[in-house]
C-alpha positions as CSV (number, residue, x, y, z in Angstrom):
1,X,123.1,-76.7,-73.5
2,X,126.4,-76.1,-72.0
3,X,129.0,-77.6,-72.6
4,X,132.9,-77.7,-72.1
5,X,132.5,-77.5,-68.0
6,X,134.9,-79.9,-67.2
7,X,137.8,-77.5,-67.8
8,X,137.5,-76.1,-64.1
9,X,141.6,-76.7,-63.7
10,X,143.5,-75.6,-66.6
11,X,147.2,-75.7,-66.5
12,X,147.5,-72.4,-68.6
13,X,145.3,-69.1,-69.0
14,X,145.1,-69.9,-72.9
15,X,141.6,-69.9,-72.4
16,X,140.6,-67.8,-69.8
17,X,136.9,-68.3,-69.6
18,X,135.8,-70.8,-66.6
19,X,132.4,-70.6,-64.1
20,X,131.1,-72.4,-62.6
21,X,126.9,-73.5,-63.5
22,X,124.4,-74.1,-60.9
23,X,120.8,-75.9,-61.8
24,X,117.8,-76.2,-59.5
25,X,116.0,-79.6,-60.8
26,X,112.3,-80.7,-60.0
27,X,111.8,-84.4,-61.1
28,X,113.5,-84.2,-64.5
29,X,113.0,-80.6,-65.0
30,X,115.7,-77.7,-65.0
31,X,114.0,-75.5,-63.7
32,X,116.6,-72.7,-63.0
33,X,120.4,-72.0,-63.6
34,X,122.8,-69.4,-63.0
35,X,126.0,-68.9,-64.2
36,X,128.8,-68.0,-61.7
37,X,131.8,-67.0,-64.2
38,X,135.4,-67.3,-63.2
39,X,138.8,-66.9,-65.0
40,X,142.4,-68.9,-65.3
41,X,145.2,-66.6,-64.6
42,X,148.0,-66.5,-67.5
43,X,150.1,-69.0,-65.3
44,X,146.8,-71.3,-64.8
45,X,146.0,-72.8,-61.8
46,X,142.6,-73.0,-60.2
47,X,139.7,-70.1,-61.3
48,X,139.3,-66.8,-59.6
49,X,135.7,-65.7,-59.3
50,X,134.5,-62.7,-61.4
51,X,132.7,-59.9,-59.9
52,X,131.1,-56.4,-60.3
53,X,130.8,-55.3,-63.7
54,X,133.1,-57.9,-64.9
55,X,130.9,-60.9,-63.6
56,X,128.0,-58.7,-65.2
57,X,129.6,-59.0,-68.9
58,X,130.5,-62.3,-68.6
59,X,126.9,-63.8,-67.7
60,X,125.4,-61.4,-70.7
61,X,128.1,-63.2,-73.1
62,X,127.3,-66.5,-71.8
63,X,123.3,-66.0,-72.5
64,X,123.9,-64.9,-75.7
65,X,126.2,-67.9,-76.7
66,X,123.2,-69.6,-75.0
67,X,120.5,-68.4,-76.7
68,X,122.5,-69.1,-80.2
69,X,121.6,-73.0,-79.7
70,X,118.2,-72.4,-81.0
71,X,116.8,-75.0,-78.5
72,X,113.5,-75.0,-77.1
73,X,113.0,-75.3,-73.1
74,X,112.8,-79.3,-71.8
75,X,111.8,-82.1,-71.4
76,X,109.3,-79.8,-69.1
77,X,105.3,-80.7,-69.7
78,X,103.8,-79.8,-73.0
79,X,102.5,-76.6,-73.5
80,X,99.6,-75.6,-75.4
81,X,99.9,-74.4,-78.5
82,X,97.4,-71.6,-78.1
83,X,97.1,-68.1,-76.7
84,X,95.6,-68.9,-73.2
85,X,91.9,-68.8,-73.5
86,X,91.2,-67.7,-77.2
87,X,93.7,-67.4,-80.3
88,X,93.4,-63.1,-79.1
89,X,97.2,-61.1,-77.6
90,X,95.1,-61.2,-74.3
91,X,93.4,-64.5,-72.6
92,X,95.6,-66.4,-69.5
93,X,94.5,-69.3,-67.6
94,X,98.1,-71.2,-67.4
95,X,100.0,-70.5,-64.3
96,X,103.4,-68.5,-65.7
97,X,106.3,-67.9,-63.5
98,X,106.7,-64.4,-62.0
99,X,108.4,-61.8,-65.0
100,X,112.1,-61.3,-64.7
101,X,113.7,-58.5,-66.0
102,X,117.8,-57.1,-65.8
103,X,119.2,-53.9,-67.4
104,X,123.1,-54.1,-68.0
105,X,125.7,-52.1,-70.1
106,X,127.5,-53.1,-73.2
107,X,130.8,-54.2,-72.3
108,X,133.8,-55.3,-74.2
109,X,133.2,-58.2,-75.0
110,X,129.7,-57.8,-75.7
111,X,130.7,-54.9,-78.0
112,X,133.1,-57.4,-80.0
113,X,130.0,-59.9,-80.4
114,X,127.3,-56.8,-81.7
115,X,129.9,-56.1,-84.8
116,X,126.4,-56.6,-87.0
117,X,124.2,-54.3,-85.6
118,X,127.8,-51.7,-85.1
119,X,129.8,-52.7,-88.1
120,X,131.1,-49.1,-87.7
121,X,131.1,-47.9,-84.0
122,X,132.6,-44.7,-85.0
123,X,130.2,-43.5,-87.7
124,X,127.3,-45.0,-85.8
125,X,125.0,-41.7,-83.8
126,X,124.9,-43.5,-80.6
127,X,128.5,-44.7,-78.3
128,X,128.1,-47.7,-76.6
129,X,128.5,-46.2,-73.6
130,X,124.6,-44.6,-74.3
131,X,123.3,-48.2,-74.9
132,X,122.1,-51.0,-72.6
133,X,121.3,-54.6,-72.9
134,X,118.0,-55.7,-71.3
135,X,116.9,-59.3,-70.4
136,X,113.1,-59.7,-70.3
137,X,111.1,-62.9,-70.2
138,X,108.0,-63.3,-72.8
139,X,105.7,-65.8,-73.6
140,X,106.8,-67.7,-76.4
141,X,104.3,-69.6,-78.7
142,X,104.3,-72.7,-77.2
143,X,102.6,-70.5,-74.2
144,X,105.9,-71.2,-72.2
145,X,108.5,-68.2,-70.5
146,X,110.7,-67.7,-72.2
147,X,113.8,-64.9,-71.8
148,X,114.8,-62.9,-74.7
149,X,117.5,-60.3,-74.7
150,X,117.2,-56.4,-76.7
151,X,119.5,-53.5,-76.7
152,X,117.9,-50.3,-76.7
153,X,118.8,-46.7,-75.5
154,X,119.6,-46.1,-71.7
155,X,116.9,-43.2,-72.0
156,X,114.0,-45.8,-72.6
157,X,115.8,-49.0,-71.0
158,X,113.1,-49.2,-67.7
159,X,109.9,-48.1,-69.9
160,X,110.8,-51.5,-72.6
161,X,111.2,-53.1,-69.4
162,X,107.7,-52.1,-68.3
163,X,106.2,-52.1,-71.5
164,X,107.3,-56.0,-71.6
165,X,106.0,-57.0,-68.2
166,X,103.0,-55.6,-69.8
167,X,102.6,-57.9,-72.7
168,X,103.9,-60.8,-70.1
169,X,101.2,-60.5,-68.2
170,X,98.7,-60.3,-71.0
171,X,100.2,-63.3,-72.8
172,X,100.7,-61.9,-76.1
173,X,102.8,-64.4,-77.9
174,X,106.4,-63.4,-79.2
175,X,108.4,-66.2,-81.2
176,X,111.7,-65.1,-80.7
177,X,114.0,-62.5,-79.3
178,X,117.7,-62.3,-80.3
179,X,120.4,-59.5,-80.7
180,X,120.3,-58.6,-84.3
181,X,124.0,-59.7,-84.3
182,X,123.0,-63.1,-84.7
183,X,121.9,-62.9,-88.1
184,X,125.3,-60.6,-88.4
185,X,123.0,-57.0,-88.4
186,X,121.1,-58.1,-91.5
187,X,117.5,-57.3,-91.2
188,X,116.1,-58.8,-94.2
189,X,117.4,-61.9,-92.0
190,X,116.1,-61.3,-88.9
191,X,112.8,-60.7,-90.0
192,X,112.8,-63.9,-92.1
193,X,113.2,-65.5,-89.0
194,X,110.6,-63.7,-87.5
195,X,113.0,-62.6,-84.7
196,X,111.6,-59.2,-82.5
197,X,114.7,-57.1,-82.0
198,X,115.6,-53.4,-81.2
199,X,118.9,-51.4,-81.8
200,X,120.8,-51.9,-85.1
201,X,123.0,-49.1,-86.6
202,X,121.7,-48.9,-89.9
203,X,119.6,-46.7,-92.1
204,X,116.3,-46.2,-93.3
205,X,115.7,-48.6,-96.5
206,X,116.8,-46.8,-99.5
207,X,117.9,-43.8,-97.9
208,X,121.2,-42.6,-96.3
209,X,119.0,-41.8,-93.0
210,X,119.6,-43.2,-90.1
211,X,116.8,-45.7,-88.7
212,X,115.1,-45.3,-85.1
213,X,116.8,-48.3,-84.4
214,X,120.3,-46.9,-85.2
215,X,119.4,-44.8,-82.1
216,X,117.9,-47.6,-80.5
217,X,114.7,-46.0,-80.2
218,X,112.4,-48.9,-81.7
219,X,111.3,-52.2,-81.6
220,X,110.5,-54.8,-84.5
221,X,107.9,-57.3,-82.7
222,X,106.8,-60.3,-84.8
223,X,108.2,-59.3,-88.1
224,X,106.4,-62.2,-90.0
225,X,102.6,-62.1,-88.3
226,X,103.0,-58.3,-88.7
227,X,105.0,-57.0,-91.8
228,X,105.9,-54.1,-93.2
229,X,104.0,-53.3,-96.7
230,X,105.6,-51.0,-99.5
231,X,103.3,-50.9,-102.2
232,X,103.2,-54.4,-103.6
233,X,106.4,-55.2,-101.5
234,X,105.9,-57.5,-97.9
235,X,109.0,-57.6,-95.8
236,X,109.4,-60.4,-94.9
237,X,107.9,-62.4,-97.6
238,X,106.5,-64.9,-95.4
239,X,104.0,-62.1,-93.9
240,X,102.1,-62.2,-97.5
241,X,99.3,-64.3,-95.5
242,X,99.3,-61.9,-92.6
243,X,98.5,-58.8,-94.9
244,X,95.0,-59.0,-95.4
245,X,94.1,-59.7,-91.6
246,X,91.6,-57.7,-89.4
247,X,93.3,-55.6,-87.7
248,X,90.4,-53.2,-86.5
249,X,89.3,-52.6,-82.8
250,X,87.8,-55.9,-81.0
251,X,88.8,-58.4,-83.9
252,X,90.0,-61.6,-83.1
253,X,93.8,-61.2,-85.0
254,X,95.6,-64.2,-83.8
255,X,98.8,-65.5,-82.0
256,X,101.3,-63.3,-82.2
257,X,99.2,-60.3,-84.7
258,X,99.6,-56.9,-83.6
259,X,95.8,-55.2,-83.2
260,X,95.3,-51.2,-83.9
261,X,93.6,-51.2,-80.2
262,X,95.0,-54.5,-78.5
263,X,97.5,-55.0,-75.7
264,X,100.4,-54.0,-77.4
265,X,99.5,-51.1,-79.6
266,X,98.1,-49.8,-76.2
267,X,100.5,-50.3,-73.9
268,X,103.1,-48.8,-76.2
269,X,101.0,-45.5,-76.9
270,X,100.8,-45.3,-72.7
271,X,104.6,-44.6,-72.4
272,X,104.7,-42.0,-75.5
273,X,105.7,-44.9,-78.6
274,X,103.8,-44.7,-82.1
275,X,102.8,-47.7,-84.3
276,X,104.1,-47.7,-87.4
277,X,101.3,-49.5,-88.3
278,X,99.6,-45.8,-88.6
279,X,102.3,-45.3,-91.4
280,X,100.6,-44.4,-94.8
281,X,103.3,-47.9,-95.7
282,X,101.9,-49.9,-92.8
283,X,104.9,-51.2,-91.0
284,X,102.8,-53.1,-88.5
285,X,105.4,-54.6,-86.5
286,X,107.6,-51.4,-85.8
287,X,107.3,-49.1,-81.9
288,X,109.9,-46.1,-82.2
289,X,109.7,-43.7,-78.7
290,X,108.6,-40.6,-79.0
């Protein structure tokens, strides 16, 4: 959805923000964009184009607004509800388009947007300037691509890139993937929603520690098919029915179910990550690096 882009000639820079969006259609398909930003000049008048790291910012703010619309991709074909040739991470069959990946910094105004998962820049270990914002695609589970946005360390950036082409390729099934900030840093929320995400400046549950993820150092895939158990406790609550699932080499887990020798839990171990699901409290849906 975008709306608002009739405002191309603005006869003061009160708002600033212009672009200008280009589709590619196929019969009555979208079946790419790309956002060309622009701003209004404090006296108005016509845009002037954005570029270099500006241009950069301003297309990473205009996903995220993007992906807050909680739409799914159309009126495209129907997809199949399953995971490609069995209900396993793995299995294939439907064509996908080729896996996209960027790697960006945090700028401004992406900084003012993150002020959930950085309530407190200053008292947070890592600066922004240590941080980037990745774009990968995934395959969502309705078995379409789909493009989900992390932020994680600049020191593991390219291996989460690599580590999700991985589970691209395989067609393990990811719901969702949003900046924490959407559900303003809160990750009781976020994993309600079943949303995988990365870096948020917080600290260990019940202690003053920081997390992995304050250092952005882990990942959080599938909170609700793969929860974290504390004695009686399952966060999030909706995982309760996901507890008691096989998880053991060569079972047949499921859409979206982390394995203790699948895809995922292998791929990860390749470029030096552990599984928290090796925890002695089972955290099946936490990766932190190494």
């Amino acid at each position: 959805m975008s709306y608002g882009l009739g405002n191309f000639l603005w006869y003061n820079g009160g708002r600033s923000s212009s672009g200008v969006l280009r589709l590619a259609v196929r019969g009555d398909e979208v079946v790419a964009d790309e956002w060309h930003p622009a701003f209004i000049p404090p006296a108005g008048g016509p845009p002037q184009p954005l570029s270099g790291s500006a241009a950069e910012e301003a297309v990473a703010v205009w996903d995220d607004l993007r992906d807050c619309t909680r739409l799914a991709p159309g009126p495209g074909p129907a997809q199949p509800s399953g995971g490609g040739s069995g209900p396993g991470p793995g299995g294939g069959g439907d064509a996908l388009p080729p896996y996209t990946s960027a790697i960006g910094r945090i700028g401004p105004r992406l900084q003012e947007r993150m002020t959930g998962s950085s309530h407190d820049p200053t008292t947070c270990p890592v600066p922004f300037a240590d941080l980037r914002r990745l774009e990968v695609a995934y395959v969502g589970f309705d078995g379409s691509a789909r493009t989900g946005v992390l932020v994680v360390h600049r020191d593991v950036a390219g291996e989460v890139v690599r580590i999700f082409e991985r589970l691209y390729d395989a067609r393990f099934r990811i719901q969702q993937m949003r900046l924490v900030d959407v559900y303003a840093g809160d990750d009781n929320a976020s994993m309600a929603a079943n949303n995988t995400s990365a870096y948020n400046c917080r600290t260990v549950a019940g202690t003053d520690t920081f997390s992995d993820h304050a250092y952005g150092r882990a990942i959080d895939l599938n909170p609700v098919q793969n929860p974290y158990l504390r004695g009686a406790t399952v966060q999030p609550p909706r995982g309760g029915r996901f507890v008691d699932v096989d998880r053991s080499p060569g079972a047949s887990t499921g859409r979206g179910v982390i394995g203790s020798d699948d895809v995922v839990t292998r791929t990860f171990a390749r470029a030096g990550w552990s599984w928290g699901g090796d925890f002695s409290d089972p955290d099946f849906q936490h990766f932190s690096a190494e």
